[in-house]
C-alpha positions as a Python dict, from the first residue, in 0.01 Angstrom:
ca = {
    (1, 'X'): (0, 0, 0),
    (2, 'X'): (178, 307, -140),
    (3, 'X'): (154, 662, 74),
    (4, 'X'): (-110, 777, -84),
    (5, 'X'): (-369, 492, 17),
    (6, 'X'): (-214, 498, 348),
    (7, 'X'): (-299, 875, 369),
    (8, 'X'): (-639, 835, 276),
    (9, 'X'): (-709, 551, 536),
    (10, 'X'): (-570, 758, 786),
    (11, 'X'): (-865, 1018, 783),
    (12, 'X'): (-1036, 1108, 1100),
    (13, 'X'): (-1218, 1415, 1166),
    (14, 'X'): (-1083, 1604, 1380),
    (15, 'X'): (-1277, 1883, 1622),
    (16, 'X'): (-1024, 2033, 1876),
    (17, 'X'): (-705, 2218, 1703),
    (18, 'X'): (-457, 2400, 1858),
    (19, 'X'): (-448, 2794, 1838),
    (20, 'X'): (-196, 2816, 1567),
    (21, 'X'): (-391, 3069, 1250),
    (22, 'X'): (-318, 2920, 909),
    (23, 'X'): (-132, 3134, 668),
    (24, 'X'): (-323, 3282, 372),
    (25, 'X'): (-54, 3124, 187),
    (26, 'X'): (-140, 2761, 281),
    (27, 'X'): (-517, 2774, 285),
    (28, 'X'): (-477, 2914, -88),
    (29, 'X'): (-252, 2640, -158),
    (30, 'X'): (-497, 2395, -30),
    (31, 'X'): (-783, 2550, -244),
    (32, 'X'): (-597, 2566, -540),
    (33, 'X'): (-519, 2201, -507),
    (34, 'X'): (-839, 2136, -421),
    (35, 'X'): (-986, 2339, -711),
    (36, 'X'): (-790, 2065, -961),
    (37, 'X'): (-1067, 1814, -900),
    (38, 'X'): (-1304, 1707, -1183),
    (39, 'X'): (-1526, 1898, -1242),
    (40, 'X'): (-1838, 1895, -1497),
    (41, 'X'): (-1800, 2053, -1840),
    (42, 'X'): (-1588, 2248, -1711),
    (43, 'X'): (-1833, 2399, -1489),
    (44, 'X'): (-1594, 2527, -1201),
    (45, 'X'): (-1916, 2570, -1018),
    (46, 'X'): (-1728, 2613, -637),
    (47, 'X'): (-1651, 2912, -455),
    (48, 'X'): (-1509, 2919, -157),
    (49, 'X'): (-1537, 3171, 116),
    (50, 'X'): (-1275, 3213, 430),
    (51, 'X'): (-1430, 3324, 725),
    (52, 'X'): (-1199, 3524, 930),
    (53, 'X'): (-1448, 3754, 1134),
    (54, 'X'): (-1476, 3601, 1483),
    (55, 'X'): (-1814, 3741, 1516),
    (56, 'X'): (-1921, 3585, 1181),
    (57, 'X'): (-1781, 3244, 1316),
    (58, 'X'): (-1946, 3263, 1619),
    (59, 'X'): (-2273, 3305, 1450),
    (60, 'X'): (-2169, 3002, 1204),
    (61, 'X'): (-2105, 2808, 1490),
    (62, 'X'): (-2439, 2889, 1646),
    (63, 'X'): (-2637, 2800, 1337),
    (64, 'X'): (-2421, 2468, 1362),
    (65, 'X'): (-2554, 2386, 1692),
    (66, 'X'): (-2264, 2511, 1877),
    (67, 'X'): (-1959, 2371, 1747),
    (68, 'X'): (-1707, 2535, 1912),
    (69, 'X'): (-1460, 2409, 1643),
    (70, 'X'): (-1572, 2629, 1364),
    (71, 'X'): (-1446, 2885, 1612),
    (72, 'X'): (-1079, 2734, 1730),
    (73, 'X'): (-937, 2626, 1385),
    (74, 'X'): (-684, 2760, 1204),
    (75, 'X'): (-868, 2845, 916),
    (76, 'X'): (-1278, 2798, 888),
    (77, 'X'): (-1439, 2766, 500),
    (78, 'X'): (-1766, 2809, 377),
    (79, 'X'): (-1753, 2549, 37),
    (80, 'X'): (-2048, 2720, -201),
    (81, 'X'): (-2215, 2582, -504),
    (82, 'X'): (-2228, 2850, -746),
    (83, 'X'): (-2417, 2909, -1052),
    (84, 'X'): (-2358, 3310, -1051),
    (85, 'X'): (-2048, 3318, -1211),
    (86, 'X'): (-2179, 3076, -1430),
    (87, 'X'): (-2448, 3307, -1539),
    (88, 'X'): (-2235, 3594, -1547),
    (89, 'X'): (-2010, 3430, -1804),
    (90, 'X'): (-2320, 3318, -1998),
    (91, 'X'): (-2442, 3666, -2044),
    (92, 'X'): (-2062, 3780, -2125),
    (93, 'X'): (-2081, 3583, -2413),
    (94, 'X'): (-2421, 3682, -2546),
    (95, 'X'): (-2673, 3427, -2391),
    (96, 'X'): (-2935, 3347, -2153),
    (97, 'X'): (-2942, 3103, -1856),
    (98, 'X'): (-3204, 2862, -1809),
    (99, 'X'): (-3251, 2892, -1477),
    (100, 'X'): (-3381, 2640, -1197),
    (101, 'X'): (-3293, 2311, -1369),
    (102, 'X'): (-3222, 2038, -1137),
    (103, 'X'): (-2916, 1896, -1368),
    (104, 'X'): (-2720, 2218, -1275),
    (105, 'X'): (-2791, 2171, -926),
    (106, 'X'): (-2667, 1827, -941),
    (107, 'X'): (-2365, 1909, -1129),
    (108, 'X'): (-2271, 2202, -877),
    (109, 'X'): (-2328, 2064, -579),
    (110, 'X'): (-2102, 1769, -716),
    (111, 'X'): (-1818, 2022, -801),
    (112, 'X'): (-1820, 2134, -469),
    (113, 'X'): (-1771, 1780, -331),
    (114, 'X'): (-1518, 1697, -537),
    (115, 'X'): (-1317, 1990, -494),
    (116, 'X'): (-1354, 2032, -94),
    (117, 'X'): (-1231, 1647, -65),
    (118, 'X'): (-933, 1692, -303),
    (119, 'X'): (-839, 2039, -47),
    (120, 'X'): (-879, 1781, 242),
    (121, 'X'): (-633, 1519, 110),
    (122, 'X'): (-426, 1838, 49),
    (123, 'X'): (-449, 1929, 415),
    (124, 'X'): (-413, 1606, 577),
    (125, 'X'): (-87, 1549, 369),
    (126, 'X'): (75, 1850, 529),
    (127, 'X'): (-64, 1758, 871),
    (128, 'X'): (-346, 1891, 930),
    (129, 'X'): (-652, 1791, 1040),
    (130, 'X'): (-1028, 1832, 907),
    (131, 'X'): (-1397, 1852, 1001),
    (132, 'X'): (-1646, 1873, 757),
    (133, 'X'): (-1947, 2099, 911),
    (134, 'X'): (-2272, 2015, 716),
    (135, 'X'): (-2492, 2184, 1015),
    (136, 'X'): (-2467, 2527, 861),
    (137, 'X'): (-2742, 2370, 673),
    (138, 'X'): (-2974, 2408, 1000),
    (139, 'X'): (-3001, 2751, 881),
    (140, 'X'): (-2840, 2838, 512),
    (141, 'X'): (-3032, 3151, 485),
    (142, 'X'): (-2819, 3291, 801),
    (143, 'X'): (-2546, 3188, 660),
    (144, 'X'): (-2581, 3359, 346),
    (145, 'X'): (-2719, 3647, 512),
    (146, 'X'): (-2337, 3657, 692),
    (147, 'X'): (-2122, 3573, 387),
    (148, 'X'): (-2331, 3798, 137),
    (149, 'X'): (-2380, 3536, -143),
    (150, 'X'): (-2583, 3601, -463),
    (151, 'X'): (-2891, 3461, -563),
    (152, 'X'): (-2766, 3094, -749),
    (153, 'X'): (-2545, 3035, -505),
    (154, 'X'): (-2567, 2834, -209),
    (155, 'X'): (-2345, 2727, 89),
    (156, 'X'): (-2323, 2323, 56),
    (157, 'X'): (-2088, 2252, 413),
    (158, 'X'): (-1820, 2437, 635),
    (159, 'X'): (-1474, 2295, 647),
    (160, 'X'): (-1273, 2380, 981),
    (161, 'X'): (-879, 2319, 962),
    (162, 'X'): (-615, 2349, 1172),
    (163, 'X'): (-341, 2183, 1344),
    (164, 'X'): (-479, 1888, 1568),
    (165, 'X'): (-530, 1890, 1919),
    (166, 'X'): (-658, 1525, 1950),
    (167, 'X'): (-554, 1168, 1831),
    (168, 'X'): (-899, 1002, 1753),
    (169, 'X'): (-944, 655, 1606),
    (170, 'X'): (-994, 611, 1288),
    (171, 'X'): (-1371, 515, 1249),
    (172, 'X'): (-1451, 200, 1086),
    (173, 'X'): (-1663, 205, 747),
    (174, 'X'): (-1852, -31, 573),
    (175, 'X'): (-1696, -386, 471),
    (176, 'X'): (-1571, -330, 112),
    (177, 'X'): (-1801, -634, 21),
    (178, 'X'): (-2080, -468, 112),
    (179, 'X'): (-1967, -120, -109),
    (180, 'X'): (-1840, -267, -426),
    (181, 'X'): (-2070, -497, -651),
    (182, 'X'): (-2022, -702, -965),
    (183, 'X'): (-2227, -606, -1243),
    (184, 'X'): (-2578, -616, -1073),
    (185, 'X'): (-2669, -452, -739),
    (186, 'X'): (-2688, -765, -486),
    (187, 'X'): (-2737, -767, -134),
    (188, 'X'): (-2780, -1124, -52),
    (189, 'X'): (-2504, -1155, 199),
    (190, 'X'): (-2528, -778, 323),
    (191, 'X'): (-2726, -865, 666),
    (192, 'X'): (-2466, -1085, 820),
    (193, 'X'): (-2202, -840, 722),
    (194, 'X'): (-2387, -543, 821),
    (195, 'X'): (-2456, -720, 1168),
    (196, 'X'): (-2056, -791, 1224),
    (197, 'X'): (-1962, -405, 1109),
    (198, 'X'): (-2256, -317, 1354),
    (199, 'X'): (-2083, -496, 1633),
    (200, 'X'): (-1726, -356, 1502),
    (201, 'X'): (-1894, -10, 1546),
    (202, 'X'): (-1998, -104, 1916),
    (203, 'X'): (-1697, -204, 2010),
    (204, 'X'): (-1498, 156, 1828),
    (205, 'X'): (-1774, 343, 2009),
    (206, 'X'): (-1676, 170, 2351),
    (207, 'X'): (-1298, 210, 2305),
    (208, 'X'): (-1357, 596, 2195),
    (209, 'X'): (-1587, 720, 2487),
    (210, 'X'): (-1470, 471, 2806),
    (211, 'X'): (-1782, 290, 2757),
    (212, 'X'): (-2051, 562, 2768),
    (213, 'X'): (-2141, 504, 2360),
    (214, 'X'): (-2257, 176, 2240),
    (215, 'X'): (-2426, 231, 1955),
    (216, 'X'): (-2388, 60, 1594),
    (217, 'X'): (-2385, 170, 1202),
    (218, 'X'): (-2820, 63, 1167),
    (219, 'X'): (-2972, 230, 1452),
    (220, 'X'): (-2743, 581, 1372),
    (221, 'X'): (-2896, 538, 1033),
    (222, 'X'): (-3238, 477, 1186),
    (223, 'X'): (-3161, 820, 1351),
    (224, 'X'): (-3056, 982, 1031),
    (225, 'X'): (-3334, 915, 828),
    (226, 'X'): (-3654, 785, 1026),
    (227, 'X'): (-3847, 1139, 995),
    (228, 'X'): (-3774, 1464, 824),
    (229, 'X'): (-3456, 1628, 831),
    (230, 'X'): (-3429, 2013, 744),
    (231, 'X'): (-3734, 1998, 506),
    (232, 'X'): (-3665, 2393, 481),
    (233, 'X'): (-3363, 2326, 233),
    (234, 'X'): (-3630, 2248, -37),
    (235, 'X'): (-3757, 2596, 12),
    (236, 'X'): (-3446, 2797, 91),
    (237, 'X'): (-3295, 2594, -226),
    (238, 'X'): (-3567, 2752, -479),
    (239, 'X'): (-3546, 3107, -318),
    (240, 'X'): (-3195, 3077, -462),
    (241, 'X'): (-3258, 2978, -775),
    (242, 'X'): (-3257, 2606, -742),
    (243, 'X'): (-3580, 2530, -817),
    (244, 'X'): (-3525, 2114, -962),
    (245, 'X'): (-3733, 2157, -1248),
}
């Protein structure tokens, strides 16, 4: 297994840093790698925005439920999908976006993905460590009250980084016979290898808390998705232009 795989297998998030600011230089060397991703046609659809106001991270962190980590790391992003440039450029050259189709949603949303992750292998190879924060989605209108962002553009996730301040397990995922399929989509053996990861997941859960979390991959997901989760995103996403027609 060559450095890279190792590198990737390493990945933990990470939500206590230590108070050392990242340069401007390395967090725009991490986005510019990170901008290299795919990305659609072309599209470039990403933007991202730095947040260095305290105040404004203390009202991201809010929003988030009160992660104090959006406020300690050395550098906290805002990773936007954005169409506005994209219009802009249309109109440059003469035409006329159709607006609202759910394609270019898809196909933004995915640039952003894409690019964030390639910035967090970026980061994690020079150290650092990384916490996705998709709970500025509890309220995206806030946030794009704070950051000023155009209609067609929408914050997707926050991404705190920073030196780490903890050693965390690295969390087990999903048996790779479970993942990756030959040519049809079968699932015959899945519940006997679901029930072992769930009791691998018991047993990372004990070692991680000194026994106070017990719980297992099927009844987290039973927590994820068993009732509605921010149904306002619909809503908020068509007010911006996203309206998945």
């Amino acid at each position: 297994m060559n450095e890279v795989h190792q590198l990737l297998r390493a990945h933990r998030s990470i939500r206590k840093f230590t108070d050392e600011t990242l340069s401007d230089r390395m967090v725009s060397d991490i986005v510019k790698s990170g901008l290299c991703a795919a990305t659609s046609s072309n599209l470039q659809a990403t933007t991202v925005i730095r947040v260095k106001d305290p105040d404004k991270r203390v009202r991201i962190a809010e929003v988030a439920g009160g992660q104090r980590s959006i406020e300690t790391a050395g550098a906290f992003l805002v990773w936007c999908a954005d169409l506005h440039r994209t219009r802009r450029a249309c109109e440059a050259a003469g035409g006329t976006m159709t607006s609202g189709m759910t394609e270019q949603f898809v196909i933004a949303t995915i640039d952003v993905a894409l690019a964030a992750q390639n910035a967090v292998v970026a980061a994690e190879s020079m150290g650092l460590g990384i916490c996705y924060i998709g709970a500025i989605r509890n309220d995206p209108q806030t946030v794009s009250d704070l950051l000023e962002l155009p209609r067609d553009v929408y914050p997707v996730f926050g991404l705190c980084l920073g030196v780490p301040d903890q050693d965390p397990e690295v969390k087990p995922r999903l048996p790779i016979e479970v993942v990756l399929k030959d040519d049809v989509y079968s699932f015959d053996d899945e519940p006997q290898q679901i029930a072992e990861y769930d009791e691998t997941m018991r047993a990372y859960y004990r070692s991680r808390t000194g026994g106070t979390k017990a719980s297992c991959w099927t009844e987290e997901m039973a927590g994820l998705v068993d009732g509605e989760r921010r149904p306002h995103m619909r809503q908020f996403l068509a007010e911006r232009g996203f309206e998945m027609r």
